[in-house]
C-alpha positions as a printed NumPy array, in Angstrom:
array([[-10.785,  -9.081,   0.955],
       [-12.64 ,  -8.677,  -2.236],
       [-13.527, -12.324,  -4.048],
       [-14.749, -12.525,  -7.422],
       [-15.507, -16.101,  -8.838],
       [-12.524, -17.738, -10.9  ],
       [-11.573, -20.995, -11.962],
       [-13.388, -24.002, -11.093],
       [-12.141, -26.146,  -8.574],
       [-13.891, -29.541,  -7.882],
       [-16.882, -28.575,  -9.541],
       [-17.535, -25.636,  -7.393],
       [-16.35 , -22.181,  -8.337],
       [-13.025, -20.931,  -5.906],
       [-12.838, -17.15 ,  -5.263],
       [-10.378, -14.958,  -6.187],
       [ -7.44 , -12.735,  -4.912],
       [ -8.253,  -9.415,  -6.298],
       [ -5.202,  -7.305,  -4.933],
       [ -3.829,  -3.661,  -5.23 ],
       [ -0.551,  -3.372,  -7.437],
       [  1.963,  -1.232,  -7.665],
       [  2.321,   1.892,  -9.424],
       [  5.25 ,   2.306, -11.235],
       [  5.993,   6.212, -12.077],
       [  7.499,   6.863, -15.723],
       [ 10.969,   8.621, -15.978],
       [  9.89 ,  12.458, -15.834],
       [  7.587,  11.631, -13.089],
       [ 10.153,   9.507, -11.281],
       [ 12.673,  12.428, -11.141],
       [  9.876,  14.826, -10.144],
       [  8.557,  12.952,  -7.692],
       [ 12.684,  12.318,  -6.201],
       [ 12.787,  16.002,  -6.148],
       [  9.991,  16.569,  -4.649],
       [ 10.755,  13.826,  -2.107],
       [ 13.899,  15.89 ,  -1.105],
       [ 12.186,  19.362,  -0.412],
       [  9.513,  17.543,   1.184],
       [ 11.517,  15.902,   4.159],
       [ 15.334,  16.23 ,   4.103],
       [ 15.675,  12.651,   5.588],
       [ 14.704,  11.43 ,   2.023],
       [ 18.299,  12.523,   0.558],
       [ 20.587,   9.237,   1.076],
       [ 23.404,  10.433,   2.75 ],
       [ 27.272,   9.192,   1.449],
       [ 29.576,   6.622,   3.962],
       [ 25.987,   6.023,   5.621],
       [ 24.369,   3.079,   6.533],
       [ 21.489,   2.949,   3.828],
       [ 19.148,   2.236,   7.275],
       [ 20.055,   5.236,   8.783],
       [ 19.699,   7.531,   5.98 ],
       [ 15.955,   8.239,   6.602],
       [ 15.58 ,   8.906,  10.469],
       [ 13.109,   5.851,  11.106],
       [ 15.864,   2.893,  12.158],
       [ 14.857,  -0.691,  11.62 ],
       [ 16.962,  -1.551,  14.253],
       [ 15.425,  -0.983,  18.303],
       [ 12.274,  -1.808,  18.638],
       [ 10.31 ,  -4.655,  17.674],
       [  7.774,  -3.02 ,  15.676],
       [  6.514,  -4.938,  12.216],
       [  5.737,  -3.085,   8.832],
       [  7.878,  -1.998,   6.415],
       [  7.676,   1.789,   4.689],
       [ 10.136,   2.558,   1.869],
       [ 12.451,   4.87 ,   2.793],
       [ 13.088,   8.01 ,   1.089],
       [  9.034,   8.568,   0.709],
       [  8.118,   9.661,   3.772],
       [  6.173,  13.19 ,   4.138],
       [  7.418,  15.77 ,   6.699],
       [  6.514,  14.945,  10.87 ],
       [  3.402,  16.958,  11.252],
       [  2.077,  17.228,   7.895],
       [ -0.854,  17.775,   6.271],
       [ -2.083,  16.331,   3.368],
       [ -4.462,  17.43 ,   1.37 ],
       [ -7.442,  15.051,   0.164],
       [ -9.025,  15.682,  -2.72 ],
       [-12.374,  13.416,  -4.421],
       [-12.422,  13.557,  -8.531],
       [-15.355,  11.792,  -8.341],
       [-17.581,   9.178,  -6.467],
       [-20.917,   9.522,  -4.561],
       [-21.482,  11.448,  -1.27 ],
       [-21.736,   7.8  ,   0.371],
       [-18.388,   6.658,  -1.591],
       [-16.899,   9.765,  -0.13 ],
       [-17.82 ,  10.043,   3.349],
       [-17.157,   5.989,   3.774],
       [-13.812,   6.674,   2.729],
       [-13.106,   9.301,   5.141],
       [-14.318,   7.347,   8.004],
       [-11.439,   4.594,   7.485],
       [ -8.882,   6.789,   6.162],
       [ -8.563,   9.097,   9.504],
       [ -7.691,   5.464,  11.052],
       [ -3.722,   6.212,  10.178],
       [ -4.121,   9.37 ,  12.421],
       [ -4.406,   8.332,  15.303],
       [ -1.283,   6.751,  15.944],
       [  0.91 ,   9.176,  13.166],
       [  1.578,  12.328,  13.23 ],
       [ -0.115,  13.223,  10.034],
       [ -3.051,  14.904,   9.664],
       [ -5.679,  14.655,   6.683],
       [ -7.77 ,  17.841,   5.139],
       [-10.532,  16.587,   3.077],
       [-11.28 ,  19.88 ,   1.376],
       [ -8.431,  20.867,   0.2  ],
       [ -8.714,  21.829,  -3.831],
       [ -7.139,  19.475,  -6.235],
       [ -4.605,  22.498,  -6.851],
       [ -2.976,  21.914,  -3.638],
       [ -3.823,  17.958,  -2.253],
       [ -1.212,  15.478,  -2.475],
       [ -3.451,  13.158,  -2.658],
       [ -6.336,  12.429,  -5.653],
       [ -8.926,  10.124,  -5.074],
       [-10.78 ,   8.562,  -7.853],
       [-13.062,   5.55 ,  -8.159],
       [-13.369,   5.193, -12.053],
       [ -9.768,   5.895, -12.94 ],
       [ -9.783,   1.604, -13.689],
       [-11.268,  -1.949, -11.441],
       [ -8.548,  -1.765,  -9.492],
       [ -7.616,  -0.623,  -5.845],
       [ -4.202,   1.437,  -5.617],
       [ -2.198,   4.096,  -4.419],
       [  1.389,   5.868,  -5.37 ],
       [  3.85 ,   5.316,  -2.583],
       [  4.039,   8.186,  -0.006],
       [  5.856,  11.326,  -1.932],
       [  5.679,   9.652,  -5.465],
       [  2.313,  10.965,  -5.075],
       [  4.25 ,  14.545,  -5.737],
       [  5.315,  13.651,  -9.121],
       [  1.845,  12.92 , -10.754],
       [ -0.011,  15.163, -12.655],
       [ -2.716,  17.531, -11.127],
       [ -5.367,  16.394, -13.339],
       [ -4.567,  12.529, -12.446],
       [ -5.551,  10.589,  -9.705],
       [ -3.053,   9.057,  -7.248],
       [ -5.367,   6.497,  -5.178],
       [ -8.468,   4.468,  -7.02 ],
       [-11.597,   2.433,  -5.299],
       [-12.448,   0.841,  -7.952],
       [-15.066,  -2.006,  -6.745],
       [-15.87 ,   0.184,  -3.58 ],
       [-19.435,   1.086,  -4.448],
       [-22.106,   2.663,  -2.341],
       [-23.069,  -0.916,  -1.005],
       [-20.321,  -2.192,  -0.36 ],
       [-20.177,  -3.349,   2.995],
       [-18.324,  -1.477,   5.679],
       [-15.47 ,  -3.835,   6.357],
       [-14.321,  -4.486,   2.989],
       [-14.104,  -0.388,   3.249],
       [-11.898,  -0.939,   6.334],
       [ -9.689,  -3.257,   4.513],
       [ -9.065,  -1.489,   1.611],
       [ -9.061,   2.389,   2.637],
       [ -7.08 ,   1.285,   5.411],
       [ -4.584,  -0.608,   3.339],
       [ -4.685,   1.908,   0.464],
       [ -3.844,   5.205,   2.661],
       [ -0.769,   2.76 ,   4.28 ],
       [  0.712,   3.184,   0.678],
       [  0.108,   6.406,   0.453],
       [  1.71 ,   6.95 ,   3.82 ],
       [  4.902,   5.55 ,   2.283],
       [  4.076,   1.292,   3.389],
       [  4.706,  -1.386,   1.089],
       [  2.534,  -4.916,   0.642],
       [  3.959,  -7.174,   3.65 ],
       [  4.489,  -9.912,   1.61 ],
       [  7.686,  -8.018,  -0.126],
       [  8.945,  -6.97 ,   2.878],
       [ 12.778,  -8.385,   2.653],
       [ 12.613,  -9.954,   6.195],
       [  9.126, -12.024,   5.568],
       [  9.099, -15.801,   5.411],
       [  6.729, -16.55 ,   2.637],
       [  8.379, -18.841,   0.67 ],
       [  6.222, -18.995,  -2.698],
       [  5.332, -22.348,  -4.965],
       [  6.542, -19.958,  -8.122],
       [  4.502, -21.84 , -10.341],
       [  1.243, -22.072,  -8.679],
       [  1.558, -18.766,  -7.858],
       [  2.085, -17.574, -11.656],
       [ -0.591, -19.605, -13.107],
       [ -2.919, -18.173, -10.324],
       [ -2.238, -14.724, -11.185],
       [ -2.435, -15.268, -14.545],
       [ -6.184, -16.127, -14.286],
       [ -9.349, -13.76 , -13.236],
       [ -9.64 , -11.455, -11.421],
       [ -6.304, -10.119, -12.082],
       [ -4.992, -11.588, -15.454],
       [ -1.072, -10.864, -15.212],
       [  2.001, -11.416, -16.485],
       [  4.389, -13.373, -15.154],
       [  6.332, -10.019, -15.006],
       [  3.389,  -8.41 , -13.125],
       [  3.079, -10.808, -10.626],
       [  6.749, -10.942,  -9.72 ],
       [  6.742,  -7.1  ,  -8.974],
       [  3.884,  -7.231,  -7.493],
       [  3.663, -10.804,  -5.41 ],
       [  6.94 , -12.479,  -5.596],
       [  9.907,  -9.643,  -5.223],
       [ 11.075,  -8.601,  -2.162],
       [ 12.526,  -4.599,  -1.628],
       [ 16.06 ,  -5.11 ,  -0.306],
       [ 16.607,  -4.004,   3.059],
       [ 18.377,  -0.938,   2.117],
       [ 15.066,   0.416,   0.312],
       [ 13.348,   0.332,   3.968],
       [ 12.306,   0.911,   7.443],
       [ 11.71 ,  -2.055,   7.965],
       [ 11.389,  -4.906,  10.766],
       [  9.978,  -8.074,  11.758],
       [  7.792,  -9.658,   9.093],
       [  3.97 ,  -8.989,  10.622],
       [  1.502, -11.659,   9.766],
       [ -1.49 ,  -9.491,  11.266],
       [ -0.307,  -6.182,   9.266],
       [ -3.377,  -4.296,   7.044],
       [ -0.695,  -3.994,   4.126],
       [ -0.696,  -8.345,   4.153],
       [ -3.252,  -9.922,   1.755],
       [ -4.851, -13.316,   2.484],
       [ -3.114, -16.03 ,   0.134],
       [ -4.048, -19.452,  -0.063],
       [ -1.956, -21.797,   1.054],
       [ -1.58 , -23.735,  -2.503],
       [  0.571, -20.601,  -3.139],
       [  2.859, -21.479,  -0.664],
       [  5.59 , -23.665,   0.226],
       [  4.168, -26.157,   3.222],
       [  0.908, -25.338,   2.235],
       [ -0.317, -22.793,   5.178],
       [ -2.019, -19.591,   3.873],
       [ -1.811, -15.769,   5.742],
       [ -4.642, -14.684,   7.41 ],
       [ -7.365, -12.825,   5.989],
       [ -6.652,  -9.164,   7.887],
       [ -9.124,  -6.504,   7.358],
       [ -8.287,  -3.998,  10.262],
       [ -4.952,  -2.359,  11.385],
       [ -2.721,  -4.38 ,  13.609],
       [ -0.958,  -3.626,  16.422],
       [  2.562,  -3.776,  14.849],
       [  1.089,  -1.814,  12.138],
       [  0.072,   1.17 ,  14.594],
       [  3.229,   0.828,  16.473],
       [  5.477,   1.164,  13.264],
       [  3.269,   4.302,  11.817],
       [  3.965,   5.83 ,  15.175],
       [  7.516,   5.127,  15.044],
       [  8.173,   6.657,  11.513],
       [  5.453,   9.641,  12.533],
       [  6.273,  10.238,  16.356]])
């Protein structure tokens, strides 16, 4: 995980949580992207007098895989998504298609890495802000062409190859359609609210308290996902310290796909 220095803590300086947040799409882009969702892969229309879980062809029930990925985002079986760079260096670049190509091996989903801006889903910048994120699966389809829908924004050419793991890895798991773990409705984090606001509220991040309860402290409701056991391994989990939680004992620090992770993707991709 990245760590930038923040508030002092017993004289010595205590690193930070610099996380990925969420990317909320505006009205117009919101109904694109729900259209778009729709001609994409017909599992993304809810069905009526359906169970909400069975609406989107990936069951929670059955297996005990971990993960969660929001339903009604997924791309077609098989597909292809285009890749496109807006910017970065050749070594920005090619370190980014080492890790991303990770997700393919276990789903069904292929990446092209020269496809034109014109026709890839997804837009890769590394200047668009400081931040690391990605639009969920097919809200990707209802950006603009001529905006990005994924940002690196602290990878740099020296940045060292498994904070590239982590957050390629992680980033391309939204794009695939995954949530963050920690708001995955069947987790057991139990937060210290106001530790966890104050926190937030300070460097590297500075949010809201609005911010950080969309992007740390909600949970989706079940009948948003695919989703199963909470996975304490998964890629999509950051590390929080356990003065952020209740009982005091903090999730691990995970910087490579786990195997709940790659069982799940296979699952929804088979």
């Amino acid at each position: 995980m990245k760590k930038h220095g923040t508030a002092k803590a017993g004289g010595k300086r205590k690193p930070g949580i610099q996380m990925c947040y969420d990317r909320v799409l505006t009205g117009m882009e919101k109904v694109k992207a729900m259209e778009a969702a729709v001609g994409e892969n017909t599992e993304n229309l809810p069905a009526p007098h359906e169970p909400s879980r069975r609406r989107f062809g990936a069951s929670s029930m059955g297996a005990p895989v971990k993960m969660a990925l929001e339903a009604g985002k997924k791309w077609a079986d098989g597909k292809t998504l285009g890749v496109y760079f807006m910017n970065g260096s050749a070594t920005q670049k090619a370190k980014v298609k080492e890790q991303a190509v990770k997700w393919s091996q276990f789903a069904n989903i292929k990446l092209d890495f020269a496809a034109s801006k014109a026709k890839a889903q997804v837009r890769i910048s590394f200047v668009a802000d400081r931040g690391s994120w990605s639009y969920i699966g097919t809200d990707c389809l209802g950006i603009a062409k001529a905006k990005p829908t994924m940002n690196f924004g602290w990878l740099k050419d020296n940045t060292d190859a498994t904070e590239y793991e982590r957050v390629v890895v992680h980033e391309f798991g939204h794009a695939l359609g995954a949530i963050h773990e920690h708001q995955n409705p069947k987790g057991g984090i139990q937060w210290n609210l106001a530790a966890v606001h104050k926190y937030f509220a300070g460097p590297p991040n500075f949010w809201s308290k609005q911010d950080t309860d969309i992007n740390v402290v909600g949970k989706y409701s079940v009948d948003q996902l695919n989703a199963s056991t909470f996975d304490p391994d998964s890629i999509m989990l950051y590390h929080f310290d356990g003065a952020l939680i209740k009982g005091g004992k903090p999730t691990k620090l995970n910087t490579k796909m786990s195997a709940g992770d790659k069982a799940f993707i296979k699952q929804q991709y088979p």
